[in-house]
C-alpha positions as CSV (number, residue, x, y, z in Angstrom):
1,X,99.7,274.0,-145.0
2,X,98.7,277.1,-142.6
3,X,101.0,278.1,-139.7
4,X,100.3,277.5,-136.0
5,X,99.5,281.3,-135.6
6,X,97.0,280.9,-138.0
7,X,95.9,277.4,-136.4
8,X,96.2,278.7,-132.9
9,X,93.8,282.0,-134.3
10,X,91.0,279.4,-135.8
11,X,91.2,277.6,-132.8
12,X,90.3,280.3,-130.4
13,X,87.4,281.5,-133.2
14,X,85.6,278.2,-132.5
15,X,86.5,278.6,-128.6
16,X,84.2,281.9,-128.7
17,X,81.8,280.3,-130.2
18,X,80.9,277.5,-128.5
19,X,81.4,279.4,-125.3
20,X,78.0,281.7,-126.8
21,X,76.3,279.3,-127.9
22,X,76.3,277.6,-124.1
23,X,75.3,280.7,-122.6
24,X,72.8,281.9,-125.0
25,X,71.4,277.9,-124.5
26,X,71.1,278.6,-120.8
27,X,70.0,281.9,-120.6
28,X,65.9,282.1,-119.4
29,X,66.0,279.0,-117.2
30,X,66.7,280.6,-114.2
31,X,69.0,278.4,-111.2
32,X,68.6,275.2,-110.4
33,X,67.2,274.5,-106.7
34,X,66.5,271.7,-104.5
35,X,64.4,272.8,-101.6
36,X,64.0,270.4,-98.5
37,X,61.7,270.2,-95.6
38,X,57.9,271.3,-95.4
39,X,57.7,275.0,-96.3
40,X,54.8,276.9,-94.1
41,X,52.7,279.6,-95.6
42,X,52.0,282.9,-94.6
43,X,49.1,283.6,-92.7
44,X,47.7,285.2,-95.5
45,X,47.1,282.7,-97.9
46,X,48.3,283.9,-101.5
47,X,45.8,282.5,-103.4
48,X,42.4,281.2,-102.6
49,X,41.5,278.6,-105.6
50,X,42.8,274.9,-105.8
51,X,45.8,274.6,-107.9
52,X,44.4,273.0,-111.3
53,X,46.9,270.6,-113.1
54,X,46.1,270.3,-117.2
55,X,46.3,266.7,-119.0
56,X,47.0,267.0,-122.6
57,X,46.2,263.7,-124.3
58,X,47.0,263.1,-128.0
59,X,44.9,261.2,-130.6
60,X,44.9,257.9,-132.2
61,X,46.0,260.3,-135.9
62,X,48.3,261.9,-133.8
63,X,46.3,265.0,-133.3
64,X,46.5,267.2,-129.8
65,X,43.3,267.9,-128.0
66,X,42.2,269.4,-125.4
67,X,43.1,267.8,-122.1
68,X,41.3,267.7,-118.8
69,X,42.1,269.8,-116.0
70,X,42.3,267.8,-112.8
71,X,41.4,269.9,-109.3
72,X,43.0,268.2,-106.4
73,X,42.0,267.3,-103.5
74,X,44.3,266.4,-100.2
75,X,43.2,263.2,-97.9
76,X,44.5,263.5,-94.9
77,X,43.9,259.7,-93.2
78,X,45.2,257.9,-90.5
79,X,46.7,254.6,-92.4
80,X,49.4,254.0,-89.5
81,X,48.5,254.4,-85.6
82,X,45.8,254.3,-83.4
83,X,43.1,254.4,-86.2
84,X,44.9,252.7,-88.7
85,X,41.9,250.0,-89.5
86,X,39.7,252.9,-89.9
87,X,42.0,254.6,-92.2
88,X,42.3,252.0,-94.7
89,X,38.5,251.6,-95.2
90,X,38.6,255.6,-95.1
91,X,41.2,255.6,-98.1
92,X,39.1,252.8,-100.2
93,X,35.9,255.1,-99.8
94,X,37.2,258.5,-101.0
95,X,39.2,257.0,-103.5
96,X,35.5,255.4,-104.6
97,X,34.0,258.3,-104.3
98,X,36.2,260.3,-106.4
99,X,35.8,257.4,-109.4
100,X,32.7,257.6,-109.3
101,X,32.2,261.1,-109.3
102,X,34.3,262.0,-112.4
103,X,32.1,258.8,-113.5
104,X,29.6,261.9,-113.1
105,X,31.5,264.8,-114.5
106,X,32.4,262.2,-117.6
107,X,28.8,261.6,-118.5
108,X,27.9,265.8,-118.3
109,X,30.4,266.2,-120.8
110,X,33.1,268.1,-117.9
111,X,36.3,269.4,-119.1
112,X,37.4,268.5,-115.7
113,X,37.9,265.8,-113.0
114,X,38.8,265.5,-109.5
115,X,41.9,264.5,-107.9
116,X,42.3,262.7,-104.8
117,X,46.1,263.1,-102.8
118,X,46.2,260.7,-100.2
119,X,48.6,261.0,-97.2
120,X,49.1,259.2,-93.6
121,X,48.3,261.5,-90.8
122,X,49.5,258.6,-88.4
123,X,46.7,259.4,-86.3
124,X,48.8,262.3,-85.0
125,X,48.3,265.3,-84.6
126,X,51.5,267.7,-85.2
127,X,51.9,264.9,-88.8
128,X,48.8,266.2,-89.4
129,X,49.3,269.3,-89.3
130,X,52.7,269.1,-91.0
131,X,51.0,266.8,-93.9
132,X,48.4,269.0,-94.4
133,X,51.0,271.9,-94.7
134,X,52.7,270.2,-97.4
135,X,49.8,269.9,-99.1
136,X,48.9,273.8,-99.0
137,X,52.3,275.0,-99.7
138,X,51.2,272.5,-103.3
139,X,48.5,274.8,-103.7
140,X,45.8,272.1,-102.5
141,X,43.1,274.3,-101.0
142,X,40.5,271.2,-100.3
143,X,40.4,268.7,-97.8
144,X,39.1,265.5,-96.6
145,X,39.7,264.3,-93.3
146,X,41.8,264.3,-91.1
147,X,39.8,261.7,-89.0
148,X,40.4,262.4,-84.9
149,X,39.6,265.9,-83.3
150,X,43.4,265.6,-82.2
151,X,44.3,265.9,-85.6
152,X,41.8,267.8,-86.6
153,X,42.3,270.9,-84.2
154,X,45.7,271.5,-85.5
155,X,43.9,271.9,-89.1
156,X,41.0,274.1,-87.7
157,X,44.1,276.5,-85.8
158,X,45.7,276.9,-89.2
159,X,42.4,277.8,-90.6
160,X,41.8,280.5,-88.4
161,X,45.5,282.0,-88.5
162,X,44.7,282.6,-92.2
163,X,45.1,279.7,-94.1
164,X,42.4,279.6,-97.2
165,X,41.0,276.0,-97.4
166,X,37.4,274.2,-97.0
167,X,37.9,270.8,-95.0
168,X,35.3,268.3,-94.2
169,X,35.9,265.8,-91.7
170,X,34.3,262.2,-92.2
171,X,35.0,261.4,-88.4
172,X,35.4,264.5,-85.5
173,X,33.6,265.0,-83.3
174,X,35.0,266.8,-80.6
175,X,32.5,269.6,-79.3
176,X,35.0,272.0,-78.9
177,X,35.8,272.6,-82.8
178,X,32.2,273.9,-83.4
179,X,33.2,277.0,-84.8
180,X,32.1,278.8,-88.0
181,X,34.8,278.9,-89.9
182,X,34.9,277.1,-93.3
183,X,36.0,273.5,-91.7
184,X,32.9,271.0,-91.9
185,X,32.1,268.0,-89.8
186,X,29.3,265.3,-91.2
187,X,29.0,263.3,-87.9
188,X,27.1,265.0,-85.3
189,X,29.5,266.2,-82.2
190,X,29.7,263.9,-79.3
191,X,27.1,266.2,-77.4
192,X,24.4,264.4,-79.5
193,X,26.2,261.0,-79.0
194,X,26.3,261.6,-75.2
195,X,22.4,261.5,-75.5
196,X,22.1,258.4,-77.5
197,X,24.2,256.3,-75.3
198,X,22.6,257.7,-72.1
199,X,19.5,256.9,-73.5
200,X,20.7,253.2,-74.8
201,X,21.7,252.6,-71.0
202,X,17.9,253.6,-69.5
203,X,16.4,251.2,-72.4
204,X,18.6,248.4,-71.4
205,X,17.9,249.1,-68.0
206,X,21.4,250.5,-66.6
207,X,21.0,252.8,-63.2
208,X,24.9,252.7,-62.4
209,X,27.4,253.7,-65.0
210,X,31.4,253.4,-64.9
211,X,33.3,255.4,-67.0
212,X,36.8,254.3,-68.6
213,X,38.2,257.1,-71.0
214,X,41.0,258.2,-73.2
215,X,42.6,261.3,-71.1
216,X,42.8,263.6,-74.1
217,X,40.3,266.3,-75.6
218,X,37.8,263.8,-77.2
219,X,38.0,261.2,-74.3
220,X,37.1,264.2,-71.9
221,X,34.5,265.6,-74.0
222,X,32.4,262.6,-74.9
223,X,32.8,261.3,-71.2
224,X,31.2,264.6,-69.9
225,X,28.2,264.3,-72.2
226,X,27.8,260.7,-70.9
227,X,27.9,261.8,-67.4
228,X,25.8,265.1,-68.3
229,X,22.8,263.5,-70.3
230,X,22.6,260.3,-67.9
231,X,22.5,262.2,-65.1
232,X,19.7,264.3,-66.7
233,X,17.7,260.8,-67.2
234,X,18.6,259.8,-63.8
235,X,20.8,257.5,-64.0
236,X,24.0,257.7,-61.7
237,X,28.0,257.5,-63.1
238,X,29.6,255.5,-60.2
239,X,33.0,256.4,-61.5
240,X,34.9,258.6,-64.1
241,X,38.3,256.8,-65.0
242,X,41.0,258.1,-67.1
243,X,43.8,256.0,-68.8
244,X,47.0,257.3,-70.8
245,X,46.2,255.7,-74.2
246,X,49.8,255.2,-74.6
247,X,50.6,253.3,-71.1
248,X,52.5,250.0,-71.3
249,X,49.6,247.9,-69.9
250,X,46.1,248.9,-68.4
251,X,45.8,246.7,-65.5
252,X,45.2,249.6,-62.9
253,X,42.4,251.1,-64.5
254,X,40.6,247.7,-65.2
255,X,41.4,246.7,-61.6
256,X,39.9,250.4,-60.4
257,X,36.4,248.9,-62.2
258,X,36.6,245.7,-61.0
259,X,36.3,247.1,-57.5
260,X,33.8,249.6,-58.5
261,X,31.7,246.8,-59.8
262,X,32.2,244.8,-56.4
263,X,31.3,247.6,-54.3
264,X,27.9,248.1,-56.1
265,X,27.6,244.5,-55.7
266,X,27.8,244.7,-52.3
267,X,25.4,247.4,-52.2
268,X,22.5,245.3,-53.3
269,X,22.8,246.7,-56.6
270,X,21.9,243.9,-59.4
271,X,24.4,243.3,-62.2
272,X,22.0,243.7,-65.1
273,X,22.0,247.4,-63.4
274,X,25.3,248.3,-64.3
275,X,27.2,249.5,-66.9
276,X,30.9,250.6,-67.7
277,X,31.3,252.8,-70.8
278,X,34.9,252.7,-72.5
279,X,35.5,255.2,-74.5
280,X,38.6,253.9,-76.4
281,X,41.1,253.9,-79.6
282,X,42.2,250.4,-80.7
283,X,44.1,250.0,-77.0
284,X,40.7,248.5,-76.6
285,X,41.6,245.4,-77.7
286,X,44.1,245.7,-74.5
287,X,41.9,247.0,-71.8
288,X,38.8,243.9,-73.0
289,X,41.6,241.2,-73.1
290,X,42.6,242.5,-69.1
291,X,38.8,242.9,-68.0
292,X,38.6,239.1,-69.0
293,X,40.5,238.0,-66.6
294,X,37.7,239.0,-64.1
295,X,34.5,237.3,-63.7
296,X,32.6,239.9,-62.2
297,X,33.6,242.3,-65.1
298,X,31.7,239.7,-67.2
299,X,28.8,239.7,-65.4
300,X,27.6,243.7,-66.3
301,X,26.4,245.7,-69.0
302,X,29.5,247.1,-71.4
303,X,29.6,249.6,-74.3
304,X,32.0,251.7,-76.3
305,X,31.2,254.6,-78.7
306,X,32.4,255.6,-82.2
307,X,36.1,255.5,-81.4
308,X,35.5,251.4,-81.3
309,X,32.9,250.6,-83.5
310,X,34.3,248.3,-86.5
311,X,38.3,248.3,-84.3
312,X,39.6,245.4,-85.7
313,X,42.2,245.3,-83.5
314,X,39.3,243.9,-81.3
315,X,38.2,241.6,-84.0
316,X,41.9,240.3,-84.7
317,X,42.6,239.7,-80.9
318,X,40.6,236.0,-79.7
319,X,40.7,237.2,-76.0
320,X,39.2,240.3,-76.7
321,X,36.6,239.6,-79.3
322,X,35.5,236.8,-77.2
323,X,34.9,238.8,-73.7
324,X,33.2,241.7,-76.4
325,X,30.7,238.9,-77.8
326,X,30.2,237.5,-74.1
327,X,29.3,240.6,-72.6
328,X,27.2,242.0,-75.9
329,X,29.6,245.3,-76.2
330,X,27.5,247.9,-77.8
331,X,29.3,250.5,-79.6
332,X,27.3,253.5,-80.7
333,X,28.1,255.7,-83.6
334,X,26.4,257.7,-86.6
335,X,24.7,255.2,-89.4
336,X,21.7,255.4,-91.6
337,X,20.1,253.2,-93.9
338,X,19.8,254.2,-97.3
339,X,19.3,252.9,-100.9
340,X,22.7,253.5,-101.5
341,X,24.1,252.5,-98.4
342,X,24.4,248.6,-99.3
343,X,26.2,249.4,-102.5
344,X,29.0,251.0,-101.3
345,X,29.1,249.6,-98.9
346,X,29.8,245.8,-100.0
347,X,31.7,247.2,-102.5
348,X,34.4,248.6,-99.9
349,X,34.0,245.5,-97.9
350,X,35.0,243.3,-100.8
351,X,38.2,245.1,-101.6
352,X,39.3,245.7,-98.0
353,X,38.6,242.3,-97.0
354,X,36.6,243.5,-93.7
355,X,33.5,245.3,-92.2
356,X,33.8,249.3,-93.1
357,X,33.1,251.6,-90.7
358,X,30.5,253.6,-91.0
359,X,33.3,256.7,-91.2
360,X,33.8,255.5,-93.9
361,X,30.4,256.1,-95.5
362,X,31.0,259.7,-94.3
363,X,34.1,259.9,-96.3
364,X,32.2,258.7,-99.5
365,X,29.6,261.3,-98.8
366,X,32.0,264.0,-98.2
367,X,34.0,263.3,-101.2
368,X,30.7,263.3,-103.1
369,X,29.4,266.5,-101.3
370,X,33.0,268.5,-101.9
371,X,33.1,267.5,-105.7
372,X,29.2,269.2,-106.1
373,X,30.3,272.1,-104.2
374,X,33.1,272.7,-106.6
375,X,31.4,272.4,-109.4
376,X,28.4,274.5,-108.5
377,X,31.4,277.5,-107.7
378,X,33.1,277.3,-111.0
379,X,34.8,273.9,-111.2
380,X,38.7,274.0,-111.6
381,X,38.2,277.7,-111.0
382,X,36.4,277.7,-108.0
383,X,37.6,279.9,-105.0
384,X,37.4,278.6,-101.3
385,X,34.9,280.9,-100.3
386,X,32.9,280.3,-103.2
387,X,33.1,276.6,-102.5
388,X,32.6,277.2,-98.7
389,X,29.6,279.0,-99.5
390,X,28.3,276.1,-102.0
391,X,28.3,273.3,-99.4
392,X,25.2,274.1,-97.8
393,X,23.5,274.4,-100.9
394,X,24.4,271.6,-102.3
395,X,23.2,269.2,-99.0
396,X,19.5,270.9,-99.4
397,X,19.1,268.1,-102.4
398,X,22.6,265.9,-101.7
399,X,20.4,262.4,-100.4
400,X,23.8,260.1,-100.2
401,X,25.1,256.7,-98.8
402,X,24.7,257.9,-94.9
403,X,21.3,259.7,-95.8
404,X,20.0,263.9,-95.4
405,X,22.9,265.8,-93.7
406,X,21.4,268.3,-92.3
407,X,24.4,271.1,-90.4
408,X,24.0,273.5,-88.1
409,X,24.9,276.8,-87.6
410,X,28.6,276.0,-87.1
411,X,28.8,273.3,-90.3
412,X,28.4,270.5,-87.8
413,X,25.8,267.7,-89.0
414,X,22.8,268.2,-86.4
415,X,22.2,264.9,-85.6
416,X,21.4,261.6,-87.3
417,X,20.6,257.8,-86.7
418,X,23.0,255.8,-84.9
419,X,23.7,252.4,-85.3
420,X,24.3,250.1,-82.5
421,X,26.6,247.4,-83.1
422,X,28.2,244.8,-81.2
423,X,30.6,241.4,-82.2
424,X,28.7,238.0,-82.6
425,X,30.9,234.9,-83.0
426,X,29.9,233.5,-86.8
427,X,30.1,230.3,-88.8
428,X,33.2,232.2,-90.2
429,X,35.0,233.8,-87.1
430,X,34.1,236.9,-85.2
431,X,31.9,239.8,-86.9
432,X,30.8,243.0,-86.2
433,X,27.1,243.6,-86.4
434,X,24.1,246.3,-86.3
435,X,21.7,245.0,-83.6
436,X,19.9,248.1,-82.6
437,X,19.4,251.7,-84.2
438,X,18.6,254.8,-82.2
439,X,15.5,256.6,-84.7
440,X,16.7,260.4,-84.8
441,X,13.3,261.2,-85.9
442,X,11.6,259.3,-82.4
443,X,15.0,259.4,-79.9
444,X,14.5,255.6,-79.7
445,X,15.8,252.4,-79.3
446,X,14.5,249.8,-81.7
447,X,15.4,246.3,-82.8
448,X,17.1,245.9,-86.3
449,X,16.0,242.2,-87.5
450,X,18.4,240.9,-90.3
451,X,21.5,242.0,-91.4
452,X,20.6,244.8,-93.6
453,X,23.8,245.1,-94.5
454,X,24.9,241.4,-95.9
455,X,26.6,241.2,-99.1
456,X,26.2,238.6,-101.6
């Protein structure tokens, strides 16, 4: 039997030992961190390409191959908020889109696919901002969305401090983010939607116009197109009234139009002669369930814009949809007719549950667009610039779901058809519905028979 010295020796032998073997185990893996927070990159972006992540499958034998390298791009969609209804159809549509395209990429034979990252923007702008940051410092360099010029702006700021990314927006149209930079818009800007309503009130015969807007950059931007383009026609705005879109109740400003209305009455002007424009979020639904407690507010022309058309906050509020249908609400906003417009578009209205907007088109579009672009500049590894640069060529064939898009010299879309639409009461509950379409082509007014649009 060996002595405890002897014992005591072997023991610390194995102590050693083990102690080495731990160290030698660890050694190469570097610390352990936990980071928290949204880290913000440098001005100077450090890389311009899309981070790639690679797939490795295995096969049925048990075999590796080659996996596919997925290139992501960041959603940035307003699924809580002011445009919430919006940014559910919104998500549906790119995430069709992107199925659809790797659909594509499948049948070529690509090594690669797209990736779509969804987040909520909350229809607000500094989340924006901050989501999109997250998304960067994850070495996403393209984006869809985000959907208001509010949100928007903070995106195009980053861009022009540095930040490398392309970005196409489905939905903004604020004309003060016509810059060239490499941030894209596919709806015209609200200068060209100024001239189709002004021109929808002289067809339906409208000399007097009131004006109910949102008091932020958009509200005040498409307002003063209105004003600017009617003018030009020769048509008069009575009244210019702006609202807090975040007050508790908008009974002041409904009131201040209810006496505008009374004192063109009372100036021999005839009701079918006037018109109040409400250029609005969803706090529509609020402002039309106020005006219906007035008869004389019921008794004049109203319309609404693209910020409204297909708000189902409208549609999901009795008092409001029913005012809408009684005064024939028009809301304006961008919409062609295609081959493959009915396709997609009954396709997101059957998993939704409800009327897309016509955004949401866009968003396929741009999904569509941005996947083309990346291949045509090298695929997973494509650099911003290149892809930047690819976008225009790709739209001089690109014939989509909302038709040509044709930009202009700042990447804005130059104009296009709109579609008029307004909510009819139906067998089924109330519905929104195209009844008119301003022709780009003619700059007219014309009747749309049918529902072009019904699914089976």
């Amino acid at each position: 039997m060996a002595s405890a010295k002897v014992w005591a020796a072997v023991i610390i032998v194995i102590i050693i030992i083990i102690g080495a073997a731990a160290y030698l185990a660890t050694r190469g893996k570097g610390p352990t961190t936990t980071t928290t927070g949204t880290a913000s990159p440098t001005t100077t972006a450090p890389a311009t390409t899309s981070t790639p992540t690679k797939t490795t499958t295995t096969t049925a034998a048990g075999g590796a191959t080659t996996g596919l390298t997925y290139v992501k791009i960041g959603a940035l969609l307003p699924l809580t908020g002011d445009l919430a209804s919006f940014g559910k159809a919104n998500k549906a549509a790119v995430l069709l889109a992107a199925k659809d395209f790797n659909a594509y990429l499948a049948k070529k034979g690509a090594n690669w696919r797209i990736k779509i990252i969804v987040v909520d923007t909350m229809t607000d702008p500094e989340t924006a901002r901050e989501r999109f940051d997250a998304l960067y410092s994850q070495g996403i360099r393209f984006f869809i969305g985000p959907m208001s010029s509010a949100e928007l702006s903070k995106i195009v700021s980053l861009v022009h401090q540095g930040y490398k990314a392309v970005v196409i927006s489905q939905s903004s149209t604020a004309p003060s983010l016509a810059l060239k930079d490499t941030v894209f818009r596919f709806p015209p800007p609200d200068e060209f939607q100024g001239k189709v309503l002004a021109t929808l009130y002289k067809h339906d015969g409208v000399k007097y116009v009131i004006i109910i807007y949102r008091n932020d950059d958009w509200g005040r931007g498409l307002s003063g197109y209105v004003k600017e383009y009617f003018t030009k026609a020769g048509g008069k705005v009575y009244d210019m009234i702006p609202y807090d879109p975040k007050a508790a109740n908008f009974d002041n400003i409904v009131e201040q139009a209810r006496d505008d209305v009374q004192a063109l009455l009372k100036k021999g002007v005839k009701p079918s002669e006037i018109g109040i424009e409400l250029i609005a979020f969803e706090e529509a639904a609020k402002i039309l369930e106020t005006a219906s407690s007035y008869k004389v507010l019921a008794e004049v022309h109203w319309y609404g814009s693209d910020g409204t058309a297909f708000s189902q906050a409208v549609l999901q509020s009795s008092v409001a949809a029913s005012f809408a249908a009684k005064v024939h609400w028009k809301n304006t906003i961008t919409f062609s007719i295609t081959n493959k417009t009915s396709k997609v578009f009954c396709t997101l209205k059957k998993e939704i549950g409800y009327t897309p907007d016509p955004y949401s088109l866009i968003a396929y579009d741009a999904v569509w667009v941005m996947g083309l672009a990346i291949e045509k500049a090298g695929g997973p590894k494509a650099t911003v610039d290149a892809v930047a640069k690819a976008i225009p060529e790709v739209l001089k064939t690109y014939e989509g779901v909302t038709g040509k898009i044709v930009l202009n010299q700042y990447g804005d879309r130059a104009g296009s058809d709109y579609g008029i639409f307004e909510i009819v009461k139906t067998p089924s509950g109330y519905q929104w519905q195209i009844t008119e379409l301003y022709k780009f082509e003619t700059g007219q007014i014309v009747e749309v028979k049918g529902n072009p649009l019904s699914c089976k």
